[in-house]
Every structure is written in structure tokens, then in C-alpha cells.
C-alpha positions as CSV (number, residue, x, y, z in Angstrom):
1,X,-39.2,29.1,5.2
2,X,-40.9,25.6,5.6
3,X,-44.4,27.2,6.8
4,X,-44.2,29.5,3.5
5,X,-43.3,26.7,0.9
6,X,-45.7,24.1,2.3
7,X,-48.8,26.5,2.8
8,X,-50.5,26.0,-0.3
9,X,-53.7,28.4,0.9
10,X,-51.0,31.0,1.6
11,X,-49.5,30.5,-2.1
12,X,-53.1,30.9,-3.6
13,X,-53.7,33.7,-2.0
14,X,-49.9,35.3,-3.3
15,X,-51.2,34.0,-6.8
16,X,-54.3,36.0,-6.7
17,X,-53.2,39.3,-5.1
18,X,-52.1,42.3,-7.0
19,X,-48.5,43.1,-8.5
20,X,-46.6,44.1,-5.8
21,X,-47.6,41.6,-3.1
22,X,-46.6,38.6,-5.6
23,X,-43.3,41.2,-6.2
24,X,-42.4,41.1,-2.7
25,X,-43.1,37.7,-1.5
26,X,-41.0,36.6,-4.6
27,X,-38.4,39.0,-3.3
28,X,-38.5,37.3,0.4
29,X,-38.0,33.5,-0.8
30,X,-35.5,34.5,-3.3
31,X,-33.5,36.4,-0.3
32,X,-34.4,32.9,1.8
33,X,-33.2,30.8,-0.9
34,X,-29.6,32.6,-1.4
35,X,-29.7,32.9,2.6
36,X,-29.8,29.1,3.3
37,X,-27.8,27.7,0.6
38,X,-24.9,28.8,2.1
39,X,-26.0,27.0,5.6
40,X,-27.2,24.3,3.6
41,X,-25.6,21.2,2.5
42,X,-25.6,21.1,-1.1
43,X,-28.0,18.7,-2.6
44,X,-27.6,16.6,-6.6
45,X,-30.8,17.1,-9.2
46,X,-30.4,14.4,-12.0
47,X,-32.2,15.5,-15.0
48,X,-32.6,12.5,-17.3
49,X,-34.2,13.1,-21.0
50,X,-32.9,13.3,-24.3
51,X,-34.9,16.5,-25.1
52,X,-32.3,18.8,-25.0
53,X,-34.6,22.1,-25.3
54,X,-36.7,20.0,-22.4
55,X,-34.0,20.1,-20.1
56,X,-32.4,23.6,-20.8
57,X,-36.2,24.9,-20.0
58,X,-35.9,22.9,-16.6
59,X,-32.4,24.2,-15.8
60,X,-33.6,27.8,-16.4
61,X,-37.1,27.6,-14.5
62,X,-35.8,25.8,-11.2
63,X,-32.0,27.2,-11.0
64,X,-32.1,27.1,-7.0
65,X,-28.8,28.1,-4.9
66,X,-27.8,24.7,-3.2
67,X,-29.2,22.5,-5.6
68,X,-26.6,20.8,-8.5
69,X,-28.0,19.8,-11.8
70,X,-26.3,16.9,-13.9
71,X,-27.8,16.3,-16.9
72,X,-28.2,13.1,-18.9
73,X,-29.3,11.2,-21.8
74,X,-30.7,7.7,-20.5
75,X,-31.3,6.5,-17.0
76,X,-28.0,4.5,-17.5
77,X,-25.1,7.0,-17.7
78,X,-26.9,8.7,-14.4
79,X,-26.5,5.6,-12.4
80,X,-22.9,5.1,-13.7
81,X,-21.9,8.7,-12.8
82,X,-20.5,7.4,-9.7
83,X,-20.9,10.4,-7.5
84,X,-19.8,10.7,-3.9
85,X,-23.0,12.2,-2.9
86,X,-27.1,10.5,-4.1
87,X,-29.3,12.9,-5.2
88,X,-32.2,14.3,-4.2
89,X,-34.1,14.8,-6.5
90,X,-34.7,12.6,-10.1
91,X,-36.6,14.8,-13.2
92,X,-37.5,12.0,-15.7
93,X,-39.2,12.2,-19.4
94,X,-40.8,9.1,-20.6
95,X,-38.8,6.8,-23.1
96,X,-36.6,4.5,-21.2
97,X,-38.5,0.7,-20.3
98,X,-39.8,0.3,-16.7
99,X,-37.1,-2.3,-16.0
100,X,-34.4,0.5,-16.6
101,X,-36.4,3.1,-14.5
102,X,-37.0,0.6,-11.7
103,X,-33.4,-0.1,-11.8
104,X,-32.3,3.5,-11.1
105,X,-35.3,4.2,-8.6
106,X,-33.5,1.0,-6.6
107,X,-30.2,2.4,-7.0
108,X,-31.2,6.0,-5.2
109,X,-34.0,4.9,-2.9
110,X,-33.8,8.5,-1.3
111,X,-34.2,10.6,-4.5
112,X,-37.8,12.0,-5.2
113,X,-38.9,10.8,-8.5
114,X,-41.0,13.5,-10.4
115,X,-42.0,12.3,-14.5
116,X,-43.0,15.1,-17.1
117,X,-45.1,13.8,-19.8
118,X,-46.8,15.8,-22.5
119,X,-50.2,14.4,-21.5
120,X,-51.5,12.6,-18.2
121,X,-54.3,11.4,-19.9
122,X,-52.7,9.4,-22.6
123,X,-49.7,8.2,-20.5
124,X,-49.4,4.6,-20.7
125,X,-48.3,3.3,-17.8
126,X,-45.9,0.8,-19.2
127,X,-43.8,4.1,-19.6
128,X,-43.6,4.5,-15.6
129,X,-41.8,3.5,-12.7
130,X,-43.4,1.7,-10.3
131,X,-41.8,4.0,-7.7
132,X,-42.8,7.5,-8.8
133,X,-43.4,10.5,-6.2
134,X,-45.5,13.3,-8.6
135,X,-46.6,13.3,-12.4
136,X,-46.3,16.5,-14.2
137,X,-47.6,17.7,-17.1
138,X,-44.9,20.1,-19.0
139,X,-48.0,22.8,-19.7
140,X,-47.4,23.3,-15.6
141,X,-44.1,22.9,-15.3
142,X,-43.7,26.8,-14.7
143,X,-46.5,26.8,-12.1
144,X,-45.8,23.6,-10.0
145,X,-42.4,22.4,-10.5
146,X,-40.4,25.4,-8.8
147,X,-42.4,24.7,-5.6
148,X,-42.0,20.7,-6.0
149,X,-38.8,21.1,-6.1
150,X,-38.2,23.6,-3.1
151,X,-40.7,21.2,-1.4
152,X,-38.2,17.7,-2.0
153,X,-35.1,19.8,-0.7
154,X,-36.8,21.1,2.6
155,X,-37.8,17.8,3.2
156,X,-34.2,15.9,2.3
157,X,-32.6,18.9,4.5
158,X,-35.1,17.8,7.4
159,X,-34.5,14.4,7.0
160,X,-31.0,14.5,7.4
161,X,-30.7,16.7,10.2
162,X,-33.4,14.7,12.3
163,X,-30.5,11.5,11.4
164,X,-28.1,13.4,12.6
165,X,-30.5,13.6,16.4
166,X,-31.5,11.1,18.6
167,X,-35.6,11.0,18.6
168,X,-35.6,10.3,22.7
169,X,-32.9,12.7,24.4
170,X,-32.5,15.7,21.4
171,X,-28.7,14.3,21.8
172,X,-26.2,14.1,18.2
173,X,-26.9,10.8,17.1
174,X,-23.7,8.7,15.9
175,X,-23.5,10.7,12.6
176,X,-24.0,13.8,14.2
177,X,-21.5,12.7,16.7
178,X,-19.1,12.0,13.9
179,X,-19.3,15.4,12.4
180,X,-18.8,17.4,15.7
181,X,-15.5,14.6,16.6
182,X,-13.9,15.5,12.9
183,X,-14.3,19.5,13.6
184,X,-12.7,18.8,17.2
185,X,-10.0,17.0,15.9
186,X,-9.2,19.8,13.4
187,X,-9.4,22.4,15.6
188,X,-7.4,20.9,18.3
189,X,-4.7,19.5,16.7
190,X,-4.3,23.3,15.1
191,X,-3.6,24.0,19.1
192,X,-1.8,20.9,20.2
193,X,-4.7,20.4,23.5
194,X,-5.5,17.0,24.6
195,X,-9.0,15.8,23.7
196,X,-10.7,12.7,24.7
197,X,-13.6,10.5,23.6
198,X,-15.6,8.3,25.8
199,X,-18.0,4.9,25.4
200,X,-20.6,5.6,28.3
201,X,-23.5,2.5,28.6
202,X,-25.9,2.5,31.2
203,X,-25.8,-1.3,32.7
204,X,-29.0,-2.6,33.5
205,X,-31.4,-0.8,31.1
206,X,-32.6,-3.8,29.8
207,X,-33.9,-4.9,33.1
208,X,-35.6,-2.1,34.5
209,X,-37.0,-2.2,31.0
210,X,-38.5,-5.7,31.7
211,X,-39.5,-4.8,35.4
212,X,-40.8,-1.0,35.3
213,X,-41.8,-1.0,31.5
214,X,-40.5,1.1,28.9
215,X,-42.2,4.3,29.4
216,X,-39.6,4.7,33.3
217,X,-37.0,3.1,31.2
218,X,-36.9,6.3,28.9
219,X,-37.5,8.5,31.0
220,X,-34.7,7.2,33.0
221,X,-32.8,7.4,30.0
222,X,-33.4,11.4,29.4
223,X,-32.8,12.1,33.1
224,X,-29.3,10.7,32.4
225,X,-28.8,12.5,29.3
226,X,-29.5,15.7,31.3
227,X,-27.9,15.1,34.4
228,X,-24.7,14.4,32.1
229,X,-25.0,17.3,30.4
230,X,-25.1,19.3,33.5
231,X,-22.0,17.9,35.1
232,X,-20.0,18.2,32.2
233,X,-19.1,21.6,30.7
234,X,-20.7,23.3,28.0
235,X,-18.0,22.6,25.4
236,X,-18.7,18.9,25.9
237,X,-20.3,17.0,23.6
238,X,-22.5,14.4,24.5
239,X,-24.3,11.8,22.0
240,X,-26.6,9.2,22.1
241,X,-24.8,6.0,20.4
242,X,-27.3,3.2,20.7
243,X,-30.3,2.9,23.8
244,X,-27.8,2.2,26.6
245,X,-25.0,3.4,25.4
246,X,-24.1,7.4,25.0
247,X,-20.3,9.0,23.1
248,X,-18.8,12.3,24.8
249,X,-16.4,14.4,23.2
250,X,-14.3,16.1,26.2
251,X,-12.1,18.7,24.4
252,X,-9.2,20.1,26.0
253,X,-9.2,16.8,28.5
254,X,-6.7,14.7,29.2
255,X,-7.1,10.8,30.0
256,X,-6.5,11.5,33.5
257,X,-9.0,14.8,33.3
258,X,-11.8,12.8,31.7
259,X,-11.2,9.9,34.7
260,X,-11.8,12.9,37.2
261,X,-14.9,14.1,35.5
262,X,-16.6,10.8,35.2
263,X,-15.7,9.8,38.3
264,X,-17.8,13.1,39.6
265,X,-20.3,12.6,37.5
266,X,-20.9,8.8,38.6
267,X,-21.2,9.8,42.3
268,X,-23.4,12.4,41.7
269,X,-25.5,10.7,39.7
270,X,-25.8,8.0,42.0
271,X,-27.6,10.6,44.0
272,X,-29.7,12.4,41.6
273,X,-30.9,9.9,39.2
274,X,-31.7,6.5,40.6
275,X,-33.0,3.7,38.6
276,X,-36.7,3.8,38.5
277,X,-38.4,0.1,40.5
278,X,-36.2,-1.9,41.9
279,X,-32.6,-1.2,42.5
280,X,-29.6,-3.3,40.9
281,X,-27.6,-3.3,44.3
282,X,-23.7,-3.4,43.3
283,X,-24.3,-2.1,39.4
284,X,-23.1,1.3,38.9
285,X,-25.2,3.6,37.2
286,X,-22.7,4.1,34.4
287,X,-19.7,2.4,32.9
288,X,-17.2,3.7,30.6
289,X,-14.1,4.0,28.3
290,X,-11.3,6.7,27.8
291,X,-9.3,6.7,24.8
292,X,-6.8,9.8,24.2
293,X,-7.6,11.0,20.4
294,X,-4.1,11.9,18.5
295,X,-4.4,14.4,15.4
296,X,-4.5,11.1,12.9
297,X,-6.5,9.3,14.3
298,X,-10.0,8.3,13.0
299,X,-13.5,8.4,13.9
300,X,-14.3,4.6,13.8
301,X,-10.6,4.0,15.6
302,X,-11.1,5.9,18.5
303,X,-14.8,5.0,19.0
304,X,-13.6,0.8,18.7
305,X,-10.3,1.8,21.6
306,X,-13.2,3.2,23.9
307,X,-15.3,0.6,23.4
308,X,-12.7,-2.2,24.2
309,X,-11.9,-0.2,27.5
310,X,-16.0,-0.3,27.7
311,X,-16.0,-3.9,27.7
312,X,-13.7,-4.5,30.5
313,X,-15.1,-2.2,32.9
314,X,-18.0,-5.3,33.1
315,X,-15.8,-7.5,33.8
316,X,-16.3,-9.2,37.4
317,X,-14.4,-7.1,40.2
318,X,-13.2,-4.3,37.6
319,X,-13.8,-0.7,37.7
320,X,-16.0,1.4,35.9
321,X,-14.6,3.6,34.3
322,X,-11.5,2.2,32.3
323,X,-8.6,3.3,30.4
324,X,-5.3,2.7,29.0
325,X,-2.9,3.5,31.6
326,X,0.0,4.0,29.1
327,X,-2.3,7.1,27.7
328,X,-2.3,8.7,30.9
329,X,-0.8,12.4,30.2
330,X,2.2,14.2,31.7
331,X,0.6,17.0,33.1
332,X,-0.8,14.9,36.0
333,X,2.7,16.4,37.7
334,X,1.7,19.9,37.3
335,X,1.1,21.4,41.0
336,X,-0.8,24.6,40.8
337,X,-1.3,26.8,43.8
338,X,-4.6,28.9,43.7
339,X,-5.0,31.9,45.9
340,X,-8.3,33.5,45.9
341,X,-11.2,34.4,49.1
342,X,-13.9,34.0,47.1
343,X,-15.0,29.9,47.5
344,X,-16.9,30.0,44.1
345,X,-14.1,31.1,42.2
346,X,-12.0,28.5,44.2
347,X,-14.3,25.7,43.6
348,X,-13.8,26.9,39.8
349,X,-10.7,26.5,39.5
350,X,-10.0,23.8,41.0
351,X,-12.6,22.0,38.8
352,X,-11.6,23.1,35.6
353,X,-7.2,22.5,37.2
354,X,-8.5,18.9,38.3
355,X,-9.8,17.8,35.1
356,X,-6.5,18.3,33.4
357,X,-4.9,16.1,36.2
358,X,-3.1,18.6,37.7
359,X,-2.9,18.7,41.5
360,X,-4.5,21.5,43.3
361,X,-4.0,23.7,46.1
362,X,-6.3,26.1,47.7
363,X,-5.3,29.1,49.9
364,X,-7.1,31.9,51.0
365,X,-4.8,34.1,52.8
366,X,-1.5,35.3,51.5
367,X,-0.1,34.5,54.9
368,X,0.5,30.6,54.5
369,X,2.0,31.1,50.6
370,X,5.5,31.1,51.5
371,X,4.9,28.0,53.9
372,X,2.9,25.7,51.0
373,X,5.9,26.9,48.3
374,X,8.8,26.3,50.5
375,X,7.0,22.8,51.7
376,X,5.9,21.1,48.3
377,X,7.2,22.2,44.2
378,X,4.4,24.7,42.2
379,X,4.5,24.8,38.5
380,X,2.0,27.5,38.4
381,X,0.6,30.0,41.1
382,X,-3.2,31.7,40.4
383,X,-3.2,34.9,42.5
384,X,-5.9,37.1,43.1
385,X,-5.5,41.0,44.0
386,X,-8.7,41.8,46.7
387,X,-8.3,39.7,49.8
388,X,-8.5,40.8,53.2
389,X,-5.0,41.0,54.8
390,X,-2.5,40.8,52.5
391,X,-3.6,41.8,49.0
392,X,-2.6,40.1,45.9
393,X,0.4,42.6,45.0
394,X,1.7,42.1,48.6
395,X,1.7,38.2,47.9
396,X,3.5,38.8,44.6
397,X,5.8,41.3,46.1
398,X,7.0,38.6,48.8
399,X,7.2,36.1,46.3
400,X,9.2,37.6,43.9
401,X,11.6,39.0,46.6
402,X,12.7,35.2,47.1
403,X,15.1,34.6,44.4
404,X,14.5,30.9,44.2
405,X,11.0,31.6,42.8
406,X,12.0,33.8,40.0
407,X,11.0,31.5,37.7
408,X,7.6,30.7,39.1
409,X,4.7,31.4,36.8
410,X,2.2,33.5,38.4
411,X,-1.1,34.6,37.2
412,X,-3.0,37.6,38.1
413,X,-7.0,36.5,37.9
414,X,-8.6,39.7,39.4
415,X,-11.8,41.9,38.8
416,X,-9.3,45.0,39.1
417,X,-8.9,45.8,35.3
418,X,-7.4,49.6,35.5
419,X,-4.6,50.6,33.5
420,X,-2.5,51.6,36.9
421,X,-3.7,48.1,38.4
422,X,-2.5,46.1,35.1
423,X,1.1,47.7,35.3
424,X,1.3,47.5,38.9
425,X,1.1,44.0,38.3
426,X,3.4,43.1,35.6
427,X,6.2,45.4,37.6
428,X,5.7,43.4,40.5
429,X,6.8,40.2,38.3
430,X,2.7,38.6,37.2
431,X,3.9,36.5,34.3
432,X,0.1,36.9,32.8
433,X,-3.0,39.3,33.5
434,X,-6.5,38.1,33.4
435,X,-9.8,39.7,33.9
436,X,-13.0,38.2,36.1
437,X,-15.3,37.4,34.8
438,X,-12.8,34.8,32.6
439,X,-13.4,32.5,29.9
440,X,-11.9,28.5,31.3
441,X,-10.9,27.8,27.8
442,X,-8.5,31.4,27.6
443,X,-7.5,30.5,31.1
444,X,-6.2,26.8,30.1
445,X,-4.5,28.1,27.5
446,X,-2.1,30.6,29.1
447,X,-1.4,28.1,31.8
448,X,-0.5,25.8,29.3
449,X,1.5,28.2,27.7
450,X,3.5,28.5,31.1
451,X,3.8,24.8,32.0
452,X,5.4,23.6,28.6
């Protein structure tokens, strides 16, 4: 969509071909246009000038889908309109003093200026603001100013989207950051999950910035970025806060989950991405904070609680990653018993059980099952159907056949998905069904659904 607005030999050529070519690639930008405005942000157009027929031409020729047009009559109502949102573009007509126009080119130092005179030649330019983008005549208003203004909103569009990324790491800068934290916080309090945010600074940047030059530094810098973004799952949200200093959003984490996962992703990267030059013997290669993020509260709030924790954790003798220990989440009781051959699946599990806090058991033989329950209290009990030995409806079978685990919740998680297999289960006693391959997030859910 940019390439086609901003190629002006391509546009030449659609102004000098025949009927239907222009037809058609008319057709394509007008689809575009009604396309994208519904992705787009919408963007303000002030219209200033008292020539009323002036401006209902305007309104007519470059009525674009995403693009709000206030009129007025003098450059002073439009900067006491007091809207939430600057504009992007400014359409002015000579007849106001430069002091006035200066005035409202200061107050929206974003906008695109664009003046329409009658002639360019006699414009004096007493009449202009010194801050002025294009000068239009209105004899080619119709040719130019539809692609102008198309031009002005790709480019406001780009510019805030490149804002909202960090230039070095591709990461969600802070507003970026901000915007994915308000639609987590929506969409999990609608669920009632835990969700975490965490301050993460890289101690000891400056230095090797000093000893190795900044060229390592960065680099450095993205091999953390990535590394983090490995560890963590893809539902994370990593961002890139200030040079040393990175934000994730860990939703469906608890306090004590996001402890776990940093605390992995600290010794592994440890191993996998040493400081460039000389090493900082005793400084770990990241720090952070862990604040628990309740339904109300705010961005700003829950960044400045992370932060705090961030500050202690470089604090002589203290560890690095802190918390509030008061904010540490119940579920850390939860004991969940997983029973599955396959050691991928295992190690799965157990990551995705561990980051929630819960305490983990692995078994891979139905034999030992009544030995671990009758030894140490289960909340939940993940079975699998195709081991060797004793199967997983054999397990169930036993289990159920002690009354004292009635009340046990146990879930089937099993590449067996026929009808006969499904009802075998649930006649047996499985308190839930679940296919292989699975989804983590569907499979925290239902256990959540058991353990409240």
C-alpha cells in the first residue's frame, strides 16, 4: 500500500494509461483504503478557512476511511478544540497573521501543515507559517491533494508503530508494552488467572560498554533479548524498557511461577550468553522484580512495584530476583501427580505445573501410583492411557476402586481420541478428557477449574 502511494513513476504511468487500467487501480486503493481503516488507528484532519464552499470542496475530494475532519473558521477555535487525540494533518487558507499560524504549528508539532492559496506566484510570504510542509495551489487540489494526504497518514501510521518498537532488539517499546499490559489485564481479569509483570536490567552494561565498545555491548544486548524470548513461552511478552532494562508480561503466572521461570532463565543464560570481554565475576547476568497485577490496577503502578523490588535485588548480599513475599499465591500447595512414559511430555508438564508453583511429581509406571498417593496428598493426578505395563485405564481403574480417592481429580491427557476410548474413560471415573497434541493454556484452565 506504501510502495503504490509513494511511487510517483508508477502513478504517472496510471495517469497516462487507458480507461480501464486507471478504473482498476482506483478500484485496488479504494478496496486498500476501506481495508486498513478498520486496522488503522483513526487519525484528526483540521481544516481551517473561512471559505465555506473551499472547505466543502476539500471534504468531498479527500473523504478517506480513517481519517476525521473538523472544520473551522480561524486557527484559534482549532487549537481550543481540546481534543484527546493531535491531528495529523493541518489544511490551511491564507488570512490569519504568521504569529497566529506559528502559534498553532507549535501547538501540534506532529501535524503536516499543507497551505492552499489561489496563486503561488503572488503569495506573500508574510501570509505563511514558518513551519509549512507543501504549498498548493487550489487549480491542483484535485490532482495532488488526495495523494498528499494518503502520503501524511502512511507516514503518521509508520511513525507511531516504529514508537511503539524498540530500534535495537524489534522488542514492544514502553508504549507498546503499555498497550499489550491493558489488553492482558482485560482479558484476564474476564478469567480470574494470575498474571505478572517483571522489571528485568542487565547489571553491568555500562561497563562492558566502556571496556568492549558499544558495537559487543548491543549485540550482547540482542542475544539477551532472544535468549529470553526463547526460555519464556510464546504468550509472554517481552519489551525493551530503557538500554539495560527490559518489562515482561507473564500471563497466567503467579508470583511464585514467574520466580521459577526467571530463576531458569538466569542459569541458563549464564551458560548461553556471557558478557562479551572481561567478566564481572559475582554480577549476575540479570536482576529482577515480580509484582502480582490485580484487575484495577494500573499500568504506571505495577511497573513502579516492580521497579522497587528491582532496586533491592542490587542491594549488597541480596538476591536477584525479588519480590513481595506477601504476593506469593496459594496455589504453591497444589501437588500434582503426572503419569506419562514419554519424557518430553513429562518435562512439559512439569514446566508449564512448576511455573504456577505447584509441586510436581513424575511417574512413569502405574505400578508405584498407589505408593506416591498413599505416601504424600495430590490435588490433581495427569494420567496418560499408552504405557507399557499397566495402561492408563488400569491406573484409573485401581485408583478409583480406593474409596478414599473418590474425590481425586484425574485427567486423561492421551493421543487415543476414539469415541469407545473417550467413554471408556469417563466410566472408569476421568474427571476431564484431553487430546495430544494439547494447547498449555486449555490445559491450565481445566486444572484450575478442578483445584478451586
Amino acid at each position: 500500500y506504501a510502495r503504490l502511494y509513494g511511487n510517483q513513476a508508477l502513478l504517472d504511468e496510471v495517469v497516462l494509461a487507458d480507461k480501464d487500467v486507471r478504473k482498476s487501480y482506483q478500484h485496488l486503493l479504494k478496496s486498500l483504503d476501506m481495508s486498513l481503516a478498520r486496522a488503522w488507528p483513526k487519525q484528526i484532519g483540521m481544516l481551517i478557512s473561512q471559505d465555506k464552499a473551499l472547505r466543502e470542496t476539500i471534504l468531498d475530494l479527500v473523504s478517506v476511511p480513517g481519517l476525521e475532519w473538523r472544520s473551522f473558521d480561524h486557527s484559534r477555535e482549532a487549537m481550543k478544540s481540546g481534543s484527546y487525540q493531535d491531528p495529523s494533518l493541518i489544511l490551511l487558507t491564507p488570512g490569519e497573521s504568521r504569529a497566529n499560524l506559528d502559534k498553532l504549528a507549535e501547538s501540534f508539532p506532529e501535524a503536516a501543515i499543507i497551505m492552499i492559496v489561489d496563486d503561488i506566484a503572488q503569495t506573500q510570504d508574510a501570509s505563511l507559517p514558518q513551519r509549512m510542509d507543501h504549498l498548493l495551489e487550489k487549480t491542483w487540489l484535485h490532482r495532488f491533494l488526495p495523494g498528499l494526504v494518503h502520503k501524511h497518514m502512511i507516514q503518521r501510521w509508520r511513525d507511531t508503530h516504529q514508537r511503539k518498537r524498540d530500534f535495537l532488539t524489534g522488542l514492544p517499546s514502553l508504549l507498546g508494552t503499555r498497550q499489550h499490559f491493558e489488553h492482558l489485564q482485560e482479558l484476564f481479569a474476564r478469567i480470574k488467572t494470575p498474571f505478572t509483570l517483571v522489571a528485568v536490567d542487565l547489571p553491568g552494561l555500562r561497563e562492558i560498554e566502556q571496556s568492549s565498545g558499544p558495537y559487543l555491548a548491543s549485540e550482547w544486548v540482542k542475544a539477551v533479548a532472544r535468549s529470553l524470548a526463547f526460555y519464556l513461552r510464546n504468550s509472554d511478552l517481552i519489551g525493551r524498557w530503557m538500554p539495560d532494562k527490559f518489562i515482561l508480561l507473564l500471563p497466567q503466572t503467579s508470583v511464585q511461577g514467574a520466580v521459577t521461570a526467571l530463576s531458569r532463565c538466569q542459569q541458563r543464560l549464564e551458560k548461553e550468553a556471557p558478557r562479551p570481554g572481561e567478566q564481572l565475576t559475582g554480577v549476575p547476568v540479570i536482576r529482577a522484580g515480580i509484582t502480582d497485577v490485580k484487575p484495577q490496577t494500573g499500568f504506571e503502578e505495577a511497573l513502579h512495584r516492580a521497579y522497587q523490588h528491582l532496586r533491592r535485588s542490587h542491594a549488597t548480599g541480596a538476591e536477584p530476583i525479588q519480590y513481595e513475599r506477601s504476593e506469593l499465591q496459594a496455589p504453591a500447595r497444589f501437588h500434582i501427580l503426572l503419569l506419562d512414559d514419554d519424557p518430553i511430555v513429562q518435562e512439559m508438564l512439569r514446566f508449564i505445573f512448576s511455573r504456577e508453583g505447584y509441586q510436581v511429581t513424575q511417574l512413569s509406571s502405574g505400578h508405584e501410583v498407589l505408593d506416591v498417593l498413599d505416601k504424600d496428598p495430590v490435588s490433581l493426578l495427569v494420567l496418560d492411557v499408552k504405557m507399557p505395563g499397566m495402561d492408563g485405564f488400569e491406573v484409573l481403574k485401581l485408583i478409583r476402586g480406593r474409596h478414599e480417592y473418590d474425590e481425586l481429580p484425574i485427567v486423561m491427557l492421551t493421543s487415543m481420541k476414539g469415541e469407545d476410548d473417550v467413554a471408556q474413560g469417563f466410566e472408569l471415573g476421568a474427571s476431564d478428557y484431553l487430546y495430544k497434541p494439547f494447547s498449555p493454556t486449555e490445559l491450565m484452565i481445566r486444572v484450575r477449574r478442578f483445584l478451586k
